[in-house]
C-alpha positions in Angstrom: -41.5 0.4 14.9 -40.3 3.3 12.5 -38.2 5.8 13.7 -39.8 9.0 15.3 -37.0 11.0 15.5 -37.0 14.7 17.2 -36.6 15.7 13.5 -38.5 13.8 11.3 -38.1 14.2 7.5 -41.2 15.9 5.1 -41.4 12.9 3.0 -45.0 12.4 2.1 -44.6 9.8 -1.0 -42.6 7.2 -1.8 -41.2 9.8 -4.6 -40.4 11.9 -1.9 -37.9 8.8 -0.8 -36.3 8.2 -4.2 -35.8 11.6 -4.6 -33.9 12.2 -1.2 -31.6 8.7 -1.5 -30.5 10.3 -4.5 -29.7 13.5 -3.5 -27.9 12.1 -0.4 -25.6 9.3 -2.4 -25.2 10.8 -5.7 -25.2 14.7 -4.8 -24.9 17.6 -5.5 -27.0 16.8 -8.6 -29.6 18.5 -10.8 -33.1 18.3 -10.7 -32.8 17.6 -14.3 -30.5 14.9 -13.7 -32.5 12.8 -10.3 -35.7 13.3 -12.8 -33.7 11.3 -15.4 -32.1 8.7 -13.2 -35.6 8.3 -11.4 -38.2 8.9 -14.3 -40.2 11.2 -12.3 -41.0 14.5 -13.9 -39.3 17.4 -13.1 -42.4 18.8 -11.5 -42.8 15.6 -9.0 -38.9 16.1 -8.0 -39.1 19.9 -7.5 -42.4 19.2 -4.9 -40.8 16.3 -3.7 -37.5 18.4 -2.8 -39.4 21.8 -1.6 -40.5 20.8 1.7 -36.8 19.3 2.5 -34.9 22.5 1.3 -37.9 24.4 3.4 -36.8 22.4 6.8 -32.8 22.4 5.9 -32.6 18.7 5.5 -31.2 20.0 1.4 -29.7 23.1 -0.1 -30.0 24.4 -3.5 -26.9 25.8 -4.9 -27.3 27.7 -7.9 -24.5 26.7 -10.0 -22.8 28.7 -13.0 -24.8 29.2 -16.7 -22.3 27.0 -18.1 -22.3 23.5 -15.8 -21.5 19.9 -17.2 -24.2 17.9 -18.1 -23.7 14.6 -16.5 -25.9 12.9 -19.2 -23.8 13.6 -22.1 -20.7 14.3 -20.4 -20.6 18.0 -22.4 -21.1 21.7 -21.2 -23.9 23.0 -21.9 -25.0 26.8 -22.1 -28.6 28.3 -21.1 -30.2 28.5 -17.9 -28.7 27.9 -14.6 -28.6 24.6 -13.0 -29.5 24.3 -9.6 -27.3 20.7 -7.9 -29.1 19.3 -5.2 -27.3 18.5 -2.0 -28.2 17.6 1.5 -27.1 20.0 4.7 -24.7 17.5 6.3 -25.6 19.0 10.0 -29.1 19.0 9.3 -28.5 15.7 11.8 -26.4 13.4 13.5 -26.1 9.7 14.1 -23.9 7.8 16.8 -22.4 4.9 15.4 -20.8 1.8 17.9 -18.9 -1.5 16.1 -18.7 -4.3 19.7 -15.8 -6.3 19.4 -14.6 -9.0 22.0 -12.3 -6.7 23.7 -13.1 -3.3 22.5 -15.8 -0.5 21.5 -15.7 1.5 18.8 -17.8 4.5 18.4 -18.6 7.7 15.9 -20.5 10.4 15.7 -21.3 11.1 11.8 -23.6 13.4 9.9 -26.1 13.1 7.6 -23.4 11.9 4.8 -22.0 9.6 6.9 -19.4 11.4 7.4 -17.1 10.5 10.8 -17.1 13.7 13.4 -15.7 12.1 16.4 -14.3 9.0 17.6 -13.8 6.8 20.3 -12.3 3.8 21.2 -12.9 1.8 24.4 -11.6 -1.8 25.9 -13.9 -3.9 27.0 -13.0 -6.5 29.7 -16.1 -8.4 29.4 -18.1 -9.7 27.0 -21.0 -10.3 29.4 -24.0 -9.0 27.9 -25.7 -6.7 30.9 -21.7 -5.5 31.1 -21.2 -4.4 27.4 -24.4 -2.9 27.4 -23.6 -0.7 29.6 -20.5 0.1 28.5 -22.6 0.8 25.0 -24.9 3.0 27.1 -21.7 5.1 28.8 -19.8 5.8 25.1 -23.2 6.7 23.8 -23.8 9.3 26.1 -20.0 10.4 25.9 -20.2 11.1 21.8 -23.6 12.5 22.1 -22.1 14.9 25.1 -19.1 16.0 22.1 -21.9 16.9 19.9 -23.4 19.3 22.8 -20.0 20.7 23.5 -18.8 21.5 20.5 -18.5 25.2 18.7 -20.1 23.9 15.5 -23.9 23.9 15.1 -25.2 20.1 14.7 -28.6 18.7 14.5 -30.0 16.3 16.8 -29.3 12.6 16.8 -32.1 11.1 15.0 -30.7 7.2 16.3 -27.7 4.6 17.2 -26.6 2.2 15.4 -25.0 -1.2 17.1 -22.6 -3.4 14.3 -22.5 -6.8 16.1 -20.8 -9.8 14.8 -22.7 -13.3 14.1 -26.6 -13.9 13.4 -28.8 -10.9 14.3 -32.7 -10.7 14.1 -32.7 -6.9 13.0 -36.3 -6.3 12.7 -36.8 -7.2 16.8 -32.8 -6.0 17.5 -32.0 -9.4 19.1 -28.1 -10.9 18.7 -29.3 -14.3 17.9 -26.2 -16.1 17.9 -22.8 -14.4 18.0 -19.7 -16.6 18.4 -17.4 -14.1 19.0 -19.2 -12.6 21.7 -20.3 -15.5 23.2 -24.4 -14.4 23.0 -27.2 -15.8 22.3 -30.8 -14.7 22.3 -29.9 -11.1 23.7 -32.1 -8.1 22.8 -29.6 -5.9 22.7 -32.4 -2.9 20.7 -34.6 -2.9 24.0 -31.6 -3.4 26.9 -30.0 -0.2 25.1 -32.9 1.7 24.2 -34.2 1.6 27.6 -30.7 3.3 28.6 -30.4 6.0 26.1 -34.3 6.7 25.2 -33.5 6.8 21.2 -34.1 4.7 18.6 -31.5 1.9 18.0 -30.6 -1.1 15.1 -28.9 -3.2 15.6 -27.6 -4.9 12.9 -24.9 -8.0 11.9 -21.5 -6.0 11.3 -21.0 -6.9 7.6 -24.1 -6.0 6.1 -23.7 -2.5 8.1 -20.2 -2.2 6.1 -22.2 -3.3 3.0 -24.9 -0.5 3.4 -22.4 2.2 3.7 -20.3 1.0 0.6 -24.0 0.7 -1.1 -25.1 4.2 0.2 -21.4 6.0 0.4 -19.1 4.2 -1.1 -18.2 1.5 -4.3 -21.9 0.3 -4.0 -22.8 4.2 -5.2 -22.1 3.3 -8.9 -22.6 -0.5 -9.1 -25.1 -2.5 -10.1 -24.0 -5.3 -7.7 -21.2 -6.1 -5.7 -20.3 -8.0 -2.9 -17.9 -7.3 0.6 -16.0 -9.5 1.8 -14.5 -9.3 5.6 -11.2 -10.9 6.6 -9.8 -11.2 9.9 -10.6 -12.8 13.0 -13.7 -14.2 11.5 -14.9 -14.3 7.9 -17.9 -12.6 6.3 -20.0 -11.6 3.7 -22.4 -8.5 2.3 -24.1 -8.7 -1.0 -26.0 -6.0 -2.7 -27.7 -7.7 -5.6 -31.1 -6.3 -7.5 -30.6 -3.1 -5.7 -30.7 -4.2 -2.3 -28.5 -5.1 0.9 -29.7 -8.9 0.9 -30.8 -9.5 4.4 -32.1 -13.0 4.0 -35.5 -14.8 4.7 -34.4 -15.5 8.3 -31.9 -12.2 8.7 -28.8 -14.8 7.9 -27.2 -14.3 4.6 -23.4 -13.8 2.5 -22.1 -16.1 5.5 -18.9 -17.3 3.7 -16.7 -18.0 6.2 -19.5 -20.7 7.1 -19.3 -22.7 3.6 -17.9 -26.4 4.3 -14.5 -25.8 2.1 -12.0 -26.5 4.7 -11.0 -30.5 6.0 -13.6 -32.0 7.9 -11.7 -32.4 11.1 -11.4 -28.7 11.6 -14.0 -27.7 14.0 -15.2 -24.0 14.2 -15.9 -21.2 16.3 -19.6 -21.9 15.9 -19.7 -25.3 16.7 -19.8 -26.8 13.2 -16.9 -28.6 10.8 -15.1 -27.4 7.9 -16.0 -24.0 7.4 -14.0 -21.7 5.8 -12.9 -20.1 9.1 -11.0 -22.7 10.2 -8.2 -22.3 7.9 -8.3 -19.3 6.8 -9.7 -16.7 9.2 -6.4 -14.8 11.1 -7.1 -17.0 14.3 -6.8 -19.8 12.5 -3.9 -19.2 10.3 -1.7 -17.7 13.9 -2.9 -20.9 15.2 -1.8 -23.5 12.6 1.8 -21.7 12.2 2.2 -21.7 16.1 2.0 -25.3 15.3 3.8 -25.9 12.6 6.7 -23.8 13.9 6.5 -25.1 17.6 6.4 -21.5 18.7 3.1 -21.3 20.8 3.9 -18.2 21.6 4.0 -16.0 18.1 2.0 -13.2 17.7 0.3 -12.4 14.6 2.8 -9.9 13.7 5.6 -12.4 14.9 3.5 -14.6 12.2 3.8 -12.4 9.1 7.2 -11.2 9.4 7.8 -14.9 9.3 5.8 -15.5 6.4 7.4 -12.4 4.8 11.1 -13.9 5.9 10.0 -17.3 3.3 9.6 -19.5 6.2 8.1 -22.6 4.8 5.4 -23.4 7.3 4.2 -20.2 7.6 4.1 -19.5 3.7 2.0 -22.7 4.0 -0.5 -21.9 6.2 -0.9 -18.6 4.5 -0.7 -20.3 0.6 -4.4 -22.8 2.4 -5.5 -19.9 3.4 -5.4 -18.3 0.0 -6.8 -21.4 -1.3 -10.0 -21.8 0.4 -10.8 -18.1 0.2 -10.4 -17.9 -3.5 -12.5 -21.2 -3.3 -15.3 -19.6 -1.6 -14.9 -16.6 -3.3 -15.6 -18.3 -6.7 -18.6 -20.3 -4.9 -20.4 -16.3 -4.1 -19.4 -15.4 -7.8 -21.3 -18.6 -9.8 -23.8 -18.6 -7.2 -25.1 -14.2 -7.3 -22.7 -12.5 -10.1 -21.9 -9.2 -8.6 -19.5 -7.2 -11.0 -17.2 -6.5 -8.0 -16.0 -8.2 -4.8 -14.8 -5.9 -2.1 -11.8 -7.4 -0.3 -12.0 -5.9 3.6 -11.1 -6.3 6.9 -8.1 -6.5 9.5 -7.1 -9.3 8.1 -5.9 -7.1 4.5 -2.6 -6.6 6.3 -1.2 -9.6 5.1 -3.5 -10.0 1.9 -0.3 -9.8 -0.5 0.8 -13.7 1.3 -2.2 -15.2 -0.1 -3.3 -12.8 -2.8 -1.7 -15.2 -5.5 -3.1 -18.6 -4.2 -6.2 -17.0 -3.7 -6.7 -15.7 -7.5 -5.5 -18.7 -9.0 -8.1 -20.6 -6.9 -10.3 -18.2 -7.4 -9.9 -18.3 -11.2 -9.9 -21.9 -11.4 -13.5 -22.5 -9.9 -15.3 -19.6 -11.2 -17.1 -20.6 -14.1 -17.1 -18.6 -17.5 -18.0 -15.0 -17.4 -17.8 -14.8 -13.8 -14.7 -14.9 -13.8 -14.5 -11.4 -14.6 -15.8 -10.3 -11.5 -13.4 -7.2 -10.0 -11.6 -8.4 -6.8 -10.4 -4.9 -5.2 -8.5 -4.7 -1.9 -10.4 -1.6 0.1 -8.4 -0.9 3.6 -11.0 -0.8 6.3 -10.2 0.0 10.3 -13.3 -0.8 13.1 -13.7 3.2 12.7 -15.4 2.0 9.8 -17.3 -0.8 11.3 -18.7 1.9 13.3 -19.8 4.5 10.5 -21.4 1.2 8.7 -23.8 1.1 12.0 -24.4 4.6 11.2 -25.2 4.4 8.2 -28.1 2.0 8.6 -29.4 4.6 11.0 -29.4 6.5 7.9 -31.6 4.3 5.8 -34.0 3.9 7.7 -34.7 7.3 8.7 -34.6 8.5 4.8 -37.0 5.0 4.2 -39.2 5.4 7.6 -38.3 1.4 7.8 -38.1 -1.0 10.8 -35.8 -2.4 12.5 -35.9 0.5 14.8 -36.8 0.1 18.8 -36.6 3.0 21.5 
């Protein structure tokens, strides 16, 4: 259903939309300026953005005589320009990232912006347990937002960033590996706890709609994220949209058959990418190489770092088969740039050089000037991704949204 927040937004028209997404990822900007980006007239962008500056969802600064014209790049002298921007505590969004053995949650404003955080372990990955759980950190951000001095507006939704396949129009985790769920309708269990709207969403594409809508994605035409760490994924914004896929499954690179067939992994299936070069996988094939079962991941790098041959190996496949898949995305959807994210960047500079080469070596002809770019993420940010697709589909009045 669309959301029906406690403070919905006075957009009448689909122009009313383009307007506001503009003014929320490219602001503070001119009227002058959305009208040229858009190619609506100055008159439908000043009624589109009246009503919103009437109910303090935007303000409108008057800026000095002589402002730069972003269309030319020069200053320009005459009347004053007005920049658009919106009133970041016009609302607020709770934003929770569910890991195996923790919970990760922030509050954020209308820019996305993180307010509060909060971190708690989870002992269980039982579903009815973790829900829960969900329900009680919930409550305790949305409690901050009550108790604090500042002025806030109400929360208008949760989001829920989940690993693995999820339905996000009906908020059902499909299949998550990591998690060890299947068919759980996570939008309804939760939504019956906490009375708001919630999405639930697959955690990669919620990183990819805040890079589109706050980040990188802001200024390019296309570009891709990729996640590295205990598992492997993939967000693509191509043609101006987060691709979801037909049946909600899409980007899933850490699932393309690159790796030996007698690897078998977490999802059941042989030879995916994951099972040499996801972080569990690379711990687990040095453990074996260097007969110390008992290394850490840390023990791991510093070992790797140190020039020890077997771990250098494990890390130099690793590189390998990412840039491998990597070069697969590229031929197969073009973005200009490839985000490189995840926990698993800590040791990125072991395999960065395997991973190029590879990654050269397979891409084919002018794809292989696609940007790779390292971007440090931490499950903070996981979070503020779930947030942000709270965000677009409260500015779109889009599904997937259950109460």
């Amino acid at each position: 259903m669309p959301l029906r927040p406690h403070r919905p937004l006075p957009l009448a028209t689909p122009a009313g939309v383009e307007v506001l997404t503009r003014i929320l990822t490219q602001g503070p900007i001119p009227r002058v300026e959305i009208a040229r980006r858009t190619g609506l007239s100055q008159a439908a962008v000043t009624k589109a953005v009246a009503p919103l500056i009437e109910a303090g969802f935007v303000t409108d600064q008057a800026a000095a005589p002589a402002e730069l014209d972003s269309a030319n790049g020069m200053v320009g002298i005459g009347r004053p320009v007005s920049p658009l921007t919106v009133v970041p505590r016009s609302v607020s969004v709770i934003g929770l990232k569910v890991t195996p053995t923790d919970l990760i949650g922030v509050t954020t404003d209308f820019t996305a912006g993180i307010r509060k955080v909060s971190h708690r372990p989870l002992d269980s990955t039982d579903p009815k347990t973790v829900i829960e759980q969900l329900a009680d950190l919930a409550k305790e951000l949305i409690g901050t937002l009550k108790s604090g001095a500042e002025v806030v507006g109400p929360v208008i939704g949760i989001g829920v960033a989940v690993s693995g396949d999820v339905d996000e129009k009906h908020g059902v985790v499909r299949d998550s590996p990591f998690m060890g769920w299947r068919d759980v309708p996570l939008a309804e269990l939760l939504g019956r706890r906490l009375k708001l709207p919630i999405v639930v969403t697959n955690d990669v594409r919620a990183l990819t709609v805040a890079e589109h809508w706050f980040g990188v994605g802001v200024d390019a035409d296309s570009f891709a994220v990729v996640t590295i760490g205990s598992g492997i994924g993939c967000g693509l914004y191509i043609n101006g949209e987060v691709v979801s896929g037909a049946y909600g499954v899409s980007g899933e690179l850490g699932h393309l058959p690159l790796a030996p067939g007698d690897l078998v992994c977490t999802c059941g299936r042989r030879g995916c990418v994951e099972t040499v070069a996801s972080s569990d996988a690379i711990l687990t094939r040095i453990r074996s190489t260097t007969k110390q079962p008992k290394l850490d991941l840390a023990g791991a790098i510093k070992l790797a770092h140190a020039g020890n041959e077997h771990a250098r190996a494990a890390f130099d496949r690793a590189g390998e088969v990412i840039g491998s898949a990597l070069a697969a995305m590229v031929n197969l959807v073009g973005p200009e740039l490839v985000v490189i994210a995840g926990e698993g960047v800590a040791e990125y500079d072991l395999y960065e050089d395997r991973m190029r080469q590879a990654f050269g070596a397979h891409a084919f002809g002018a794809a292989g000037d696609c940007r790779l770019m390292l971007r440090s993420h931490t499950f903070d940010d996981w979070a503020r991704g779930a947030a942000a697709t709270v965000l677009r589909a409260y500015v779109r009045g889009e599904p997937p949204l259950h109460r």
